[in-house]
Structure formats: C-alpha cells, structure tokens
Legacy VTK file of the C-alpha trace (Angstrom):
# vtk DataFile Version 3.0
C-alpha trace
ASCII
DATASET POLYDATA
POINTS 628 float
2.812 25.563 9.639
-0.390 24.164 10.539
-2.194 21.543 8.262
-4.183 23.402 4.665
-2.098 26.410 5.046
0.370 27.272 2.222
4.129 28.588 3.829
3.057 32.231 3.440
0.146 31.261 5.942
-2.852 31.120 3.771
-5.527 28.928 4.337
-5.535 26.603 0.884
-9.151 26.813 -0.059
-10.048 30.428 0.616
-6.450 32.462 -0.030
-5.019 29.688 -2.467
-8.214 27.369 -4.480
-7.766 30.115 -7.614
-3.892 30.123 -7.734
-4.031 25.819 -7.574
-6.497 26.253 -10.280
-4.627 28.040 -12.411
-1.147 26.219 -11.581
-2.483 22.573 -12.213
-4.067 23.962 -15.627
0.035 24.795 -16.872
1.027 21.929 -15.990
-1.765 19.758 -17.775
-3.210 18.146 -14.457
-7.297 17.707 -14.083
-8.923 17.706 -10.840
-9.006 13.708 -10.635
-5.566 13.888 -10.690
-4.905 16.442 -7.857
-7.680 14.729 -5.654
-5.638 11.229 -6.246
-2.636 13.063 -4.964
-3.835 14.536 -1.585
-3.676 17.658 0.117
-0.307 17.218 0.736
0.822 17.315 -2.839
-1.688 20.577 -3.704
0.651 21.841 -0.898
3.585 21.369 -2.196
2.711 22.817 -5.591
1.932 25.854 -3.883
5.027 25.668 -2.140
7.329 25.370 -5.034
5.687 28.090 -6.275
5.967 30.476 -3.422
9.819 29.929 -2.858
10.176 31.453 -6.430
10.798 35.301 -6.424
9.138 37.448 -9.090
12.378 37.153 -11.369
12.806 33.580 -10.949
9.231 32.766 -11.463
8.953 35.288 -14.752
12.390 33.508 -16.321
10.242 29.850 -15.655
7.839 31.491 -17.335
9.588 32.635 -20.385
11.207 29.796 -20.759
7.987 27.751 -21.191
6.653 30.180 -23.794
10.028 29.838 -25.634
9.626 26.322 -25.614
6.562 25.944 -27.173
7.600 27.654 -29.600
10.268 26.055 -30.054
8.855 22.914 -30.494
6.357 24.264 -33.052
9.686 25.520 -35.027
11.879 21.954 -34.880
8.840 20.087 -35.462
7.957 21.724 -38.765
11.755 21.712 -39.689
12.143 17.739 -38.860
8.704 17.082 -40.658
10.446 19.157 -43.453
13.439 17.146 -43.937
13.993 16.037 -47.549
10.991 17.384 -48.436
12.439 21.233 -49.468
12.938 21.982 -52.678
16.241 23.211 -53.944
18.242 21.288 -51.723
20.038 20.343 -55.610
20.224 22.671 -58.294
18.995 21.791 -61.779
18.063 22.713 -64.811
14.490 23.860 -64.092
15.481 26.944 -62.240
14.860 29.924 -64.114
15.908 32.642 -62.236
17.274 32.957 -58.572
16.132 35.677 -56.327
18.459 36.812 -53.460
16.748 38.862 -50.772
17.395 39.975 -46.941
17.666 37.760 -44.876
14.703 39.804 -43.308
11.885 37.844 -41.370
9.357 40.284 -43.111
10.414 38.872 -46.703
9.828 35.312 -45.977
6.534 35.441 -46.644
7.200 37.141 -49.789
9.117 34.189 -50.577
6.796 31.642 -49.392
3.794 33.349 -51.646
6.759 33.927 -54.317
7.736 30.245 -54.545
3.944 29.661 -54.358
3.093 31.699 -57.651
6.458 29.928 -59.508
7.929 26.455 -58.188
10.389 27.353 -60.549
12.260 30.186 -58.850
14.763 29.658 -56.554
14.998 32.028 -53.348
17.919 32.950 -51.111
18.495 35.062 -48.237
21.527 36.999 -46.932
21.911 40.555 -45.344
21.239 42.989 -47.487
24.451 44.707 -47.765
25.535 42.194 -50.118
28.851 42.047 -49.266
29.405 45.620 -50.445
29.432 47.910 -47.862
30.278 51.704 -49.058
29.307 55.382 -48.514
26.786 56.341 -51.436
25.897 59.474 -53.004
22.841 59.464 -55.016
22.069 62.218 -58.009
20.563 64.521 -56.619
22.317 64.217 -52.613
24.460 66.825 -51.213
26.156 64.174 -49.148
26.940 60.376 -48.744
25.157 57.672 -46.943
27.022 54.747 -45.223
24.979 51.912 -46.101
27.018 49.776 -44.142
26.166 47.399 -41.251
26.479 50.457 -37.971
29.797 48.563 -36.864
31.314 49.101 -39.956
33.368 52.157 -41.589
33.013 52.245 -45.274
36.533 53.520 -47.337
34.695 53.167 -50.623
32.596 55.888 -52.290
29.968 55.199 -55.098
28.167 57.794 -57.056
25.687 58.077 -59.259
26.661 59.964 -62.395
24.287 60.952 -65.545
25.464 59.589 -68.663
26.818 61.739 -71.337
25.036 64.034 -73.285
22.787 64.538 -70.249
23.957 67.741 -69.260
21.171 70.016 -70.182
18.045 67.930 -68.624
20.540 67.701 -65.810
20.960 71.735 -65.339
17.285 72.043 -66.032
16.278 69.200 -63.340
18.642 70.620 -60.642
17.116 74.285 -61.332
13.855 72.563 -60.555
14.583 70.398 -57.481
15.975 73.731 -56.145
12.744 75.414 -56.991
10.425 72.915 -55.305
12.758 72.608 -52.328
12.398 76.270 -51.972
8.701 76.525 -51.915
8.403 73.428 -49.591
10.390 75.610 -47.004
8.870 78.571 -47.349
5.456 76.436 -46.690
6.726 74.465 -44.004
9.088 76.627 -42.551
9.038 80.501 -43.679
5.474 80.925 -42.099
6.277 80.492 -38.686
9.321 82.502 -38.956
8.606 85.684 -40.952
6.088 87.914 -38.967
5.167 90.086 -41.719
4.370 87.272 -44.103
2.843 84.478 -42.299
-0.524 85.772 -42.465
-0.414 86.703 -46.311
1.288 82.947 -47.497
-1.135 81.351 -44.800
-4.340 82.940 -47.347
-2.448 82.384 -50.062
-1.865 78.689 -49.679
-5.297 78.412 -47.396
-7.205 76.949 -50.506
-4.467 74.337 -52.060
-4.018 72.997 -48.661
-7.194 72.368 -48.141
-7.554 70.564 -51.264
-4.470 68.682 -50.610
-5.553 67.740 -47.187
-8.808 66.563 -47.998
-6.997 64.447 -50.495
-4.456 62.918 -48.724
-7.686 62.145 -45.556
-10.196 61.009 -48.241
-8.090 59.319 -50.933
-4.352 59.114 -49.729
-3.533 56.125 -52.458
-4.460 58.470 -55.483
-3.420 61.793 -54.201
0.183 59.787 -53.044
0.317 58.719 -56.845
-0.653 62.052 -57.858
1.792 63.862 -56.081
4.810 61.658 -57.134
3.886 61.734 -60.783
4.066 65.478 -60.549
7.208 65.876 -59.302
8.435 63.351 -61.475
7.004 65.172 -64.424
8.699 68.592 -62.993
12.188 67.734 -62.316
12.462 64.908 -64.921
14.214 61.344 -64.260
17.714 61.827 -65.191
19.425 58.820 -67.161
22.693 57.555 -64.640
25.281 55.242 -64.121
27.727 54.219 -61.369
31.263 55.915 -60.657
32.335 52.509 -59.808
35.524 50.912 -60.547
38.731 52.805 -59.266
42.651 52.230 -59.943
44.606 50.214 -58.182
46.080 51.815 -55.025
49.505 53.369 -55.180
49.840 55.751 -52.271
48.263 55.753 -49.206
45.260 53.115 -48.186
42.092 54.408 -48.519
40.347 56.121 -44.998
36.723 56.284 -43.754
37.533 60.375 -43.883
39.722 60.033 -47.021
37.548 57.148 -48.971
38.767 55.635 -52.079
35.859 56.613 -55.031
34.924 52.735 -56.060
36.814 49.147 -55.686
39.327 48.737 -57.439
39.414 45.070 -59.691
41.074 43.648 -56.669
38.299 44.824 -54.446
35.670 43.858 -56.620
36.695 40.227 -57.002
37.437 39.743 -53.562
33.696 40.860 -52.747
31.654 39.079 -55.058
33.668 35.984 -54.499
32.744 36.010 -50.710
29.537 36.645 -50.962
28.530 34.237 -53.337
30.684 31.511 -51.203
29.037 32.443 -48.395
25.554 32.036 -49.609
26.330 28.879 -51.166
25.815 30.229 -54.858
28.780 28.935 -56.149
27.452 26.849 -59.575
24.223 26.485 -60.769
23.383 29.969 -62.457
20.147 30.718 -63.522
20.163 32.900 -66.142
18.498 35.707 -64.584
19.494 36.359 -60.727
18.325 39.251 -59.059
19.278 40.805 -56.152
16.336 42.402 -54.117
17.253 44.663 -51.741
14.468 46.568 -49.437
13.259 49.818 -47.600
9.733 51.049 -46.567
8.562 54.335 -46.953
5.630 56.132 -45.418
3.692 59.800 -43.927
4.699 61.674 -41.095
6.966 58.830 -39.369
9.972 59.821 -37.285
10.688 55.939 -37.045
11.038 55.263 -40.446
14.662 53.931 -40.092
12.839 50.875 -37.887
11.801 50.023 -40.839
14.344 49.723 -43.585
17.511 47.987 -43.665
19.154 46.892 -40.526
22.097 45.913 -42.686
22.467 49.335 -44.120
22.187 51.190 -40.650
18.564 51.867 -41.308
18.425 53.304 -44.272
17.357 51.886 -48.141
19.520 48.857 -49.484
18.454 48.753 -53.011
22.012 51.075 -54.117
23.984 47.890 -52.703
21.796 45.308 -54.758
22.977 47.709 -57.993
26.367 47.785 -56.969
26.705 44.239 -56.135
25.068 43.880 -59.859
27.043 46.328 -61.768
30.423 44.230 -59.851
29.113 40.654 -61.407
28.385 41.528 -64.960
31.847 42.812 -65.530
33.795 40.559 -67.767
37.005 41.535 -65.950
35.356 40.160 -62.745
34.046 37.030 -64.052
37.129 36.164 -65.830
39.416 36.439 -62.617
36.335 34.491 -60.443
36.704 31.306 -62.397
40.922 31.433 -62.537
40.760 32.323 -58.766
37.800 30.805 -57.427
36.745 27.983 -59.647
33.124 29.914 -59.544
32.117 29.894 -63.449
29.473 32.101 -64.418
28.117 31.608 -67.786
28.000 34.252 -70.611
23.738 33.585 -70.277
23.739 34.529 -66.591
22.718 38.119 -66.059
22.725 39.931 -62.612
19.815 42.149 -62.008
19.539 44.916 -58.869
16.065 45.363 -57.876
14.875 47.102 -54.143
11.602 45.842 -52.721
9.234 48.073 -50.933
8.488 45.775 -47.506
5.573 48.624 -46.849
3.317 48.923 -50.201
4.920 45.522 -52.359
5.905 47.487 -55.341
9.475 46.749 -56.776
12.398 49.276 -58.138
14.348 47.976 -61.003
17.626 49.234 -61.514
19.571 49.354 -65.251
16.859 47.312 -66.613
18.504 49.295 -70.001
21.054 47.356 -69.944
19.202 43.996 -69.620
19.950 41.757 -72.898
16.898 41.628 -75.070
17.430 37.639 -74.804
16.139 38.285 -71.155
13.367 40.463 -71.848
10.881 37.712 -72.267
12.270 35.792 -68.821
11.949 39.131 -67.177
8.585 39.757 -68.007
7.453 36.669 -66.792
9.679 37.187 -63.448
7.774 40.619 -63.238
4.104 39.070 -63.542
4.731 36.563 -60.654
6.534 39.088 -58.374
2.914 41.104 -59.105
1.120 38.144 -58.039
2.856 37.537 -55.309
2.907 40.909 -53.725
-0.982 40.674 -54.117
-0.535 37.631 -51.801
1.729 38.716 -49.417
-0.638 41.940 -48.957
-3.670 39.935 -48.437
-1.439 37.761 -45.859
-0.437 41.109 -44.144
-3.935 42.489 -43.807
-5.358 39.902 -41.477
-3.476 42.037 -39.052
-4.450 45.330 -39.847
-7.687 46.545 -37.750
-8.520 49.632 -40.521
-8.016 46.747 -43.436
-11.433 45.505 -44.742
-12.473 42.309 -43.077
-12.698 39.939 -46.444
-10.464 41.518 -49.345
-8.783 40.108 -52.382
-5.377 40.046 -53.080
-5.646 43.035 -55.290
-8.255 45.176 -52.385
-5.197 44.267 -50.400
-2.615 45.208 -52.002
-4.523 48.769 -52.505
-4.410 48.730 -48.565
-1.060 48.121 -47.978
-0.428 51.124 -50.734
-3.070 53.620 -49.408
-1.003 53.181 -45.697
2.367 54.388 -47.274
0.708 57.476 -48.327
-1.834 57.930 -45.606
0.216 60.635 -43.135
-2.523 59.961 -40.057
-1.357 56.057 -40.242
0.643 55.300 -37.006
0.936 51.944 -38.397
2.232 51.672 -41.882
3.610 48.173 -41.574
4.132 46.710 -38.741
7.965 45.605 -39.007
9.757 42.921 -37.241
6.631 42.147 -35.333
6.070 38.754 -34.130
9.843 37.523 -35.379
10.996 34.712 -33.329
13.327 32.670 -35.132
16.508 32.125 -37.639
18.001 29.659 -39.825
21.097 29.612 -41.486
20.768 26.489 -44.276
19.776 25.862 -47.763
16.648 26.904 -48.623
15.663 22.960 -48.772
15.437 23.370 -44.852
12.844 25.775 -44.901
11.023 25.445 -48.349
7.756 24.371 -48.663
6.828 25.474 -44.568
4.414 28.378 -43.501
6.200 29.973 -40.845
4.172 33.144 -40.528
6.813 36.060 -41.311
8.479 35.105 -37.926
12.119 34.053 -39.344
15.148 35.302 -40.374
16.438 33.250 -43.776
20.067 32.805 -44.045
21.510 30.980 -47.147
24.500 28.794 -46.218
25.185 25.392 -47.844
27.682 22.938 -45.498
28.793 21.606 -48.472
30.750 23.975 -49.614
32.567 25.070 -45.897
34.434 21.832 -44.560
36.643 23.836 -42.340
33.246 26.155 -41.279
35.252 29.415 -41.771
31.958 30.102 -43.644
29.971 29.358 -41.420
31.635 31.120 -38.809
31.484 34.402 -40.900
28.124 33.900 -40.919
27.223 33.772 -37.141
29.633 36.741 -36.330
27.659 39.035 -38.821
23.986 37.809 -38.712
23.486 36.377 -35.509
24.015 39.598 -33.866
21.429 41.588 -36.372
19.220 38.579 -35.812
19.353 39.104 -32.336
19.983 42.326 -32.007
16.410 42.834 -33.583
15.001 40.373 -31.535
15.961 42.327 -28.089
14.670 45.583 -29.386
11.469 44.003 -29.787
11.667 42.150 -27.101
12.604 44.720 -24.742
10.378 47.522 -26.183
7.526 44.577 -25.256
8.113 43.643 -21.813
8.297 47.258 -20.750
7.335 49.729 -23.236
7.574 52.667 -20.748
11.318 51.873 -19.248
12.296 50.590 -22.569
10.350 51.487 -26.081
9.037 55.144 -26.451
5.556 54.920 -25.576
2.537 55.953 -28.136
3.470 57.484 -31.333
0.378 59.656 -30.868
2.065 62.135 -28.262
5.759 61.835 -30.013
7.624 65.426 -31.135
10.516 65.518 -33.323
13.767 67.189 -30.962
16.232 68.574 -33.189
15.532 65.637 -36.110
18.045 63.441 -33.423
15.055 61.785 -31.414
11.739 62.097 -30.183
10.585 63.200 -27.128
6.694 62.100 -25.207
4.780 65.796 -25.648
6.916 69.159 -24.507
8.537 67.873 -21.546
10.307 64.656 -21.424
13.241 63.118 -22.108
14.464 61.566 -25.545
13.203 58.259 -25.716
14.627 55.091 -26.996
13.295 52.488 -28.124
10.779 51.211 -30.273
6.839 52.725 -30.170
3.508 50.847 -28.604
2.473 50.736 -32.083
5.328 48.856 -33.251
5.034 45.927 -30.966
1.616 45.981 -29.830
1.347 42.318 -32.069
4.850 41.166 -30.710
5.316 38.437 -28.223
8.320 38.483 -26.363
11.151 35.539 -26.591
14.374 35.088 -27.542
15.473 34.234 -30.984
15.760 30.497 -31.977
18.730 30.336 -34.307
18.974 27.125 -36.188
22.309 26.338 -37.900
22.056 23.432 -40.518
25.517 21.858 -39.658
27.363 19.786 -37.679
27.681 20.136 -33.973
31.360 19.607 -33.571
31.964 22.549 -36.324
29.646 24.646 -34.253
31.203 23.849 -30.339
34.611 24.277 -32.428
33.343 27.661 -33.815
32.004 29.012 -30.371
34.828 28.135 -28.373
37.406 30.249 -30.351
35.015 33.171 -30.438
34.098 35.034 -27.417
31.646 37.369 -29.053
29.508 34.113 -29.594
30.533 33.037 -26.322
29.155 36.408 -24.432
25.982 36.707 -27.068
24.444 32.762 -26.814
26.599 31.611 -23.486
24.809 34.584 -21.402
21.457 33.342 -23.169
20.783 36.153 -25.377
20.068 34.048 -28.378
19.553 30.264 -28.492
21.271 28.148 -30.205
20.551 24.683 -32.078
21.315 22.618 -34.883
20.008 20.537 -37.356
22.461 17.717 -39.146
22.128 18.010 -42.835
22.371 14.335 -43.020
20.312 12.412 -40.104
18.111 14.910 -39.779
18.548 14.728 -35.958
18.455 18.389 -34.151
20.500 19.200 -31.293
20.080 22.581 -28.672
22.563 23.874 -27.378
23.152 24.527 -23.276
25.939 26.607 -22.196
26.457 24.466 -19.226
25.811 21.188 -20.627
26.424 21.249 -24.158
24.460 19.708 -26.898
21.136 17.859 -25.906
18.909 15.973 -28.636
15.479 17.377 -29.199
12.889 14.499 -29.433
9.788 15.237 -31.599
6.201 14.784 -30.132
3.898 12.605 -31.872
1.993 14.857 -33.479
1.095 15.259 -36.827
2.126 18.910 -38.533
-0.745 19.837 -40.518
-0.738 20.383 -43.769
-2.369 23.220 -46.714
-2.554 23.611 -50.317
-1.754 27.364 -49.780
-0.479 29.668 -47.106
-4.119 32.021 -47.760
-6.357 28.527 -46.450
-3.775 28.143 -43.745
-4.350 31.687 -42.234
-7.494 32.572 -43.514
-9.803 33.637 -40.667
-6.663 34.115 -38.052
-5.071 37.203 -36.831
-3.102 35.655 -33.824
0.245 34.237 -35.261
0.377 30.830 -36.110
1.863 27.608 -35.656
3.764 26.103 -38.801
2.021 24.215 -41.366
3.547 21.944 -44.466
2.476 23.501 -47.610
2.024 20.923 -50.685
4.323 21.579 -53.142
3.774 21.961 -56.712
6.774 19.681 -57.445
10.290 18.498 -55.822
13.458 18.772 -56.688
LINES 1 629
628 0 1 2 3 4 5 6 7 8 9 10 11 12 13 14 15 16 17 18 19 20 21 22 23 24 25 26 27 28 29 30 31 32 33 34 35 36 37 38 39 40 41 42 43 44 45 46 47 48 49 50 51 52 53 54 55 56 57 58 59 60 61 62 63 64 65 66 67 68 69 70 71 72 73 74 75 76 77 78 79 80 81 82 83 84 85 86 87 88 89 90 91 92 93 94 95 96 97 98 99 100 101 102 103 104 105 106 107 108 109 110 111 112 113 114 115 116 117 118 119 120 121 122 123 124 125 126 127 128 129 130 131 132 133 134 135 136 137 138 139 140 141 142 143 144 145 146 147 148 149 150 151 152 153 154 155 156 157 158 159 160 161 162 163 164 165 166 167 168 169 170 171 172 173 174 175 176 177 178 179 180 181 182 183 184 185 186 187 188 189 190 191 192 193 194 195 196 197 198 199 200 201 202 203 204 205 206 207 208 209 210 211 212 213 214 215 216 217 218 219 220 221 222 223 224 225 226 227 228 229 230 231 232 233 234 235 236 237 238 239 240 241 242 243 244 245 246 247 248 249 250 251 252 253 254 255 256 257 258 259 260 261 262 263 264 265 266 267 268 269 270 271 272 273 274 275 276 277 278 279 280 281 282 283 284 285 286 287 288 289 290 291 292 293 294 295 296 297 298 299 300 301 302 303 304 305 306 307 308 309 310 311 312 313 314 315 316 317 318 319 320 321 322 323 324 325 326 327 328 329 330 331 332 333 334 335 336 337 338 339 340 341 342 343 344 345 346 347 348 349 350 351 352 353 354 355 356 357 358 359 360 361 362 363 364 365 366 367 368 369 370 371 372 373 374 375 376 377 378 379 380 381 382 383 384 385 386 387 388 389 390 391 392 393 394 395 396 397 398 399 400 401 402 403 404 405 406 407 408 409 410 411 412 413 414 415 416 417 418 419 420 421 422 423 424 425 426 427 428 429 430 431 432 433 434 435 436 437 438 439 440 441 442 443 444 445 446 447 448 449 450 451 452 453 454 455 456 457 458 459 460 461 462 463 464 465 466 467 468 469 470 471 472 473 474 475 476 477 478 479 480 481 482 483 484 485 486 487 488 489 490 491 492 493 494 495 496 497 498 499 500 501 502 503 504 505 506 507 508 509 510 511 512 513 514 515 516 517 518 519 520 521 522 523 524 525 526 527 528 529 530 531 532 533 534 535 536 537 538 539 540 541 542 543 544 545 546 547 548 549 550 551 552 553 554 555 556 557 558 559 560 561 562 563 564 565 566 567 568 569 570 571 572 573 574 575 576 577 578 579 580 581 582 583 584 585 586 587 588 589 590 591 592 593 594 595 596 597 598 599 600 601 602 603 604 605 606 607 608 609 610 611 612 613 614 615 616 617 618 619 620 621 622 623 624 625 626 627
C-alpha cells in the first residue's frame, strides 16, 4: 500500500477527503485535531472503517443511536430521583387512575397530572388481570380479549336488566333492519344484475349528500350519523353475567368455557393484580380503571391500534369486569382475611375505556356510582376534558393536515374530525416514536416529559422481597413491550421486506389481510404511514430494583434469557435507594452508567417544552405543582 492511499487503494484526498469529513464529525474531532495527528492517523480511521462489512458497520451504527438515547432516558430518570411525586401515598390523593401501560397514554398522564397534582396515575396492561372471552349485547359471538398467548375458559356477557324486554325486541328488530340495508348498499349492488342500476339511482342522491359530508365536514356528519343510530335502535340498559358457581364437574375448557369466575376466581384475580401494581393500601376513594381502543374510517389496520393486551381489539369490557369484581362485598371481605389488602367501604371502582384516537372517554355503570361520589366524579370528568384538550394539542405538532397554531380545544376538534374522516390514512399515528419502558412507581417517572415514547409499568419493590412480582412482570410485559418495539422497528428499517408498504394501494383479501393492488402477496407488517415518524432502536427497559433480584430472575428464566441475552431488548436498572443505574451486558454483566455533566432542562409545562417542535424530543423536568 503506497503512502495517502486508504487499503481499498484510494488516493485519501480525492476518493476519501468526504468520507474523513464525515467520520471525524461522529466522532467529535475538528480539523486541528486531525492535522495534529498526521496522515497516518486519517489513515487509520479510514482503515478501521473499511475492515467493517455493511452489517458490522450498520450494528456500530445502531448502537450509537441507541445510546444517545439512552443517555437522554437515564439522565432524566437520575435527575428525577426523589423528585416524583407519589413515591408515598397520602391523604391528598383523590382518586387513582389505572391505565395501559401504553407509551401513547403517557402523555395523557403527564398533561393529566398536569391539570390535577392531586391524581395519582398507574400503568399496567390493559387486560387487568382478567383475561376472558366476551360477548357484548348485541354480538353474535365472543371476543377473546386476552393477551394472543393466552386461552380464555371464562365467558362474560352482557345481559339487559329486567323489565327490558320490550325495548330489547324492538332494538334487535332495528339493528337487523339497518344491518340489512347497509348490505344491500354495500353489497347487493354489485351482486344482483337486475337491481344494481335501479338501487344505484335510488341511493345516487343520499350518497352524495353523505359523501360531501363526510369530505367537507367529517366531525359533524361522524356525530350525526352516530346520534342517529343511537336514536334508532335505542341504548339498552345492561349488566354483567358475571359471577358463576363453584366448579363441581369437569374444569372449565377454552371450547367448553365456564360463564364467569367463580368467588374463588374472582379473589384470586383482583388480589394479583393489585399486588402486582403495587396498589395494595392507600385507596382513594374513587379509582378508575381506563382501558383503551381507537376507532376510525376505512382502516384495515385498525387492530394496530387498540389493545395489544387484548389481541388487538377494545379493552374497556376488562376495565368493567375488573370493576364489577372489586366492588363486590364478597370479594373485599375475603381480600382483607386472605391478603391483608383492606379496601374501605368509601373506595369505589370505576371502569372507564379511553379513546387513544379522538380523547373522548366511555364510562361504564356510572348508575351505580354512589351519589357521595357524584361531586368527586364530576370534578375527575372536567380535568380528564382538560387534559384530553392537551394531549390533542401535544399530538398535533405531528400532524401535517393539523393547523399550524391551534388551541387545545381547535385540537382536540382535529384529533376528532380524523376518526371520522374515511380519506385519513393517518388517524393517529400509534406506537410511533416508542423507545423505552419502565417498570417502577410512578415517583420514577413523575414530573418528566418523555414525549409519548415509554411504556409505564407500575411495580413497587417494596412490596416483592422475593421478586416473584417482579418476575411476573417481565415475563408478561417485557415481551408486549418489545414485541411492539420490533414491529416498529422492523416495519422501519425495511418497509418493503418487512411492513406492507403505502396504505394508499392496500385491498382487503378475504377480511384476513391485505394485499399491495390486484396482484401481490398478503403483506405483513405494519404500513409506511404508520412509521413514517418512527426511528428505529431497541427498547430500553428500566426495572426500578435491585440487580441481584434481577441476574437471579434472568438466570432461572430462559424466555428472558433468549429475549434480552440475544439483544432483543435492553436491559437496566435503577436502585430504588442510591439512585445509581446499572445496564445490563449479556457477556459481562452489570456495568454502572455514569451521568454527563449536563444540566436537564427544565419547563413549567409540557406545551412550552414542545411548542414549535415536530421532531421528538429529548426529556425535560417539568416543575411540579407540589411534592409528595
């Protein structure tokens, strides 16, 4: 190799000046220093460089991007520490919130806790603990909303209550009705010959109407439409089929399910899930559990967009179940004799299903709320309204069609207007952008902008000395976490091989997939327009605990072992006492993290902290109303 020549046999300054360039830029180097050096040492750079193949340099890459990240994330969370609120529970809490552990609903917490210091939020997946098949009024048959892996052997259905039976002939005679003239519409006319052309006049002039409005003013005509069906069928007055008698033949079957829990089953449910998200004393007397869904036009991948927990589909029916399961006396009674968790008489559990898509809220057997709740509740309601205006106006710096300067309530009429608009390939724009995961009290994360990119796990290492809790936890949500993460990820990095390309040429195939116009092959995947925001790491997945419970943990499980040994998901901890945070190497073990020297910045609100941005953004501290 002669002298100025790189080892692929370019000449340094006319083959290799722009690759140096760039290279000494990475790696934070000005031109003083590289003169300083010599030739010799630009050589070498270039060197290194070239004995990397393309796989080997891309992984370098990756891994740099992951660590900045990463040091954005465990800076924010050290800056953080004993700063959180809720880290203690006292007697200013006046109602708890418990929503999916969903990276799209933190900041619908952050803007939440914002509104109302006084809330408490917590996080878990949003199957609650109950998984079961479900049958709604008016379904023909049950839904597992159930985590994929999982078989469900418990039915629920909803029931009307007595004395219902008339409104509940007329409203079926009804749904039947409309059901048959939405075929006919959508169906009979390219099917019958002889009377396509006479229903295509016939309906010519009301489609036309109802196209123009659904083009011109989709938020109104959406409203429109929905208050006229509700107005035809009528809203029929229900409660659950849910407790069953105690088994005395056979065990119940996924193709032979048991209708309800029985007591036994009910106990044992509620009393896991509240140990396991660390709600185990400290009550407020209202505590709601929120589950979620998104709805929207014309959208083949809707299911992207609801519950991962409840194999894509809506998990507000488990929020009501879990609800219905905690208010019984029965239940209560046999969770402080069994459990030593005492709920008081004042404490009143709440199912409620939030709409990730358009911000509004469903409230479930708010009937049966006790009128010395009503006043709490309307007070819960008005700062769940507020924040939903905030969380919309957060969302919309993202949105290209959403005006350039709105206010919280312009944005919130955006966000609405997309649910119902059926040319809108982007509704909401899902897990987009999520890069991270902790499993803690909500002390570790409280009080941080983190820009929608984490998953929130409730876990409190005070109450799991042995860390079978803790190990529940990782085996259930560390998967979904990163199970998310790689479809994003992967649907990123190569959209073509790995996503399904551009909604815009996408045909339904016998409602089982979609196919790219009339000639390809199903694809899998996520769409362009899904991730078109995302960037592409693996997910950070901070555990606040000890690091001896977690080597302990992942040495006696070789799921864990095969998901964060083969470097699917990265692992690190933060001590709930020191502070100190630890990452994880498969080969090495636990390294410390040391903090930079810089200062995180800090913001009054998350709206001054993003205002003017549509790239994500690093953390910020946000000042906090008060501490607990």
């Amino acid at each position: 190799m002669r002298p100025g020549t790189t080892a692929t046999g370019r000449d340094l300054v006319s083959g290799d000046a722009w690759r140096l360039f760039r290279l000494v830029q990475h790696l934070g180097l000005c031109g003083n220093d590289l003169r300083h050096q010599g030739t010799e040492a630009a050589m070498s750079l270039l060197q290194a460089l070239d004995s990397l193949d393309e796989a080997t340099r891309g992984f370098l890459w990756l891994q740099a991007y992951e660590r900045q990240y990463r040091d954005q994330l465990f800076s924010a969370v050290a800056a953080n520490h004993e700063r959180g609120r809720w880290a203690e529970r006292d007697e200013r809490i006046r109602a708890q919130l418990v929503f999916c552990m969903d990276d799209r609903e933190e900041g619908y917490r952050r803007n939440l806790e914002e509104v109302a210091p006084h809330l408490e939020t917590l996080g878990a997946a949003a199957h609650f603990g109950v998984p079961h098949l479900w049958q709604g009024l008016d379904a023909t048959q049950a839904d597992a909303l159930t985590p994929v892996v999982y078989e469900p052997v418990n039915l629920v259905r909803e029931k009307p209550l007595p004395g219902q039976e008339a409104l509940l002939a007329q409203h079926e005679r009804r749904r039947r009705l409309r059901l048959a003239v939405s075929a006919l519409l959508n169906q009979g006319i390219r099917r019958n010959l002889l009377t396509s052309t006479l229903l295509v006049a016939a309906a010519a002039p009301a489609a036309l109407v109802g196209l123009a409005g659904k083009v011109l003013a989709p938020l109104k005509t959406g409203h429109l439409a929905e208050t006229l069906k509700e107005r035809f069928e009528h809203r029929i007055a229900t409660h659950l089929a849910l407790t069953a008698m105690e088994d005395k033949g056979a065990a119940p079957h996924p193709k032979q399910p048991r209708e309800g829990f029985t007591d036994g089953e009910q106990l044992q449910r509620v009393a896991e899930f509240l140990q396991n998200l660390g709600l185990t004393d400290g009550f407020a007397p209202l505590v709601v559990f929120m589950g979620h869904g998104s709805d929207s036009e014309n959208n083949p991948h809707l299911a992207a967009y609801d519950c991962g927990a409840c194999s894509g589909r809506h998990s507000g029916p488990n929020a009501l179940v879990f609800c219905a399961m905690a208010n019984r006396a029965a239940v209560r009674q046999r969770l402080a004799q069994d459990y030593d968790i005492h709920i008081p008489d004042g404490t009143w559990f709440l199912g409620a299903e939030h709409n990730t898509c358009t911000e509004d809220i469903r409230w479930y057997d708010t009937d049966l709320l006790p009128g010395s709740h009503r006043q709490a509740f309307g007070e819960l309601q008005a700062s769940l309204q507020e924040a939903g205006q905030r969380h919309a106006h957060e969302r919309c710096r993202k949105f290209a069609s959403a005006p350039p300067d709105p206010t919280p309530e312009q944005a919130l009429a955006h966000v609405r207007a997309r649910r119902f608009d059926f040319s809108q390939a982007r509704p909401e724009l899902g897990h987009a952008t999520n890069a991270g995961a902790f499993i803690g009290r909500r002390s570790l994360s409280q009080g941080v902008f983190f820009d929608r990119r984490v998953f929130l796990i409730s876990y409190d290492w005070r109450n799991d000395p042995q860390g079978e809790i803790l190990e529940r936890l990782l085996l259930a949500n560390g998967p979904v976490g990163a199970g998310i993460s790689l479809e994003y990820y992967f649907s990123t990095v190569d959209n073509d091989g790995y996503g399904t390309g551009t909604k815009v040429m996408h045909n339904v195939s016998g409602l089982l997939g979609v196919m790219e116009g009339a000639s390809s092959d199903l694809r899998t995947g996520l769409p362009r327009q899904m991730i078109e925001v995302h960037e592409a790491m693996r997910l950070q997945e901070m555990c606040e605990a000890g690091t001896g419970m977690l080597t302990r943990i992942y040495e006696r499980q070789p799921a864990l072992q095969e998901l964060i040994g083969n470097g699917w998901l990265l692992l690190s901890a933060k001590d709930p006492l020191s502070g100190r945070i630890s990452v994880f190497d498969p080969r090495k073990g636990w390294m410390p993290w040391q903090a930079g020297q810089d200062t995180l910045p800090e913001t009054d609100c998350s709206s001054d902290w993003y205002a003017g941005h549509r790239q994500p953004l690093a953390p910020a501290l946000v000042r906090q109303a008060f501490s607990s």
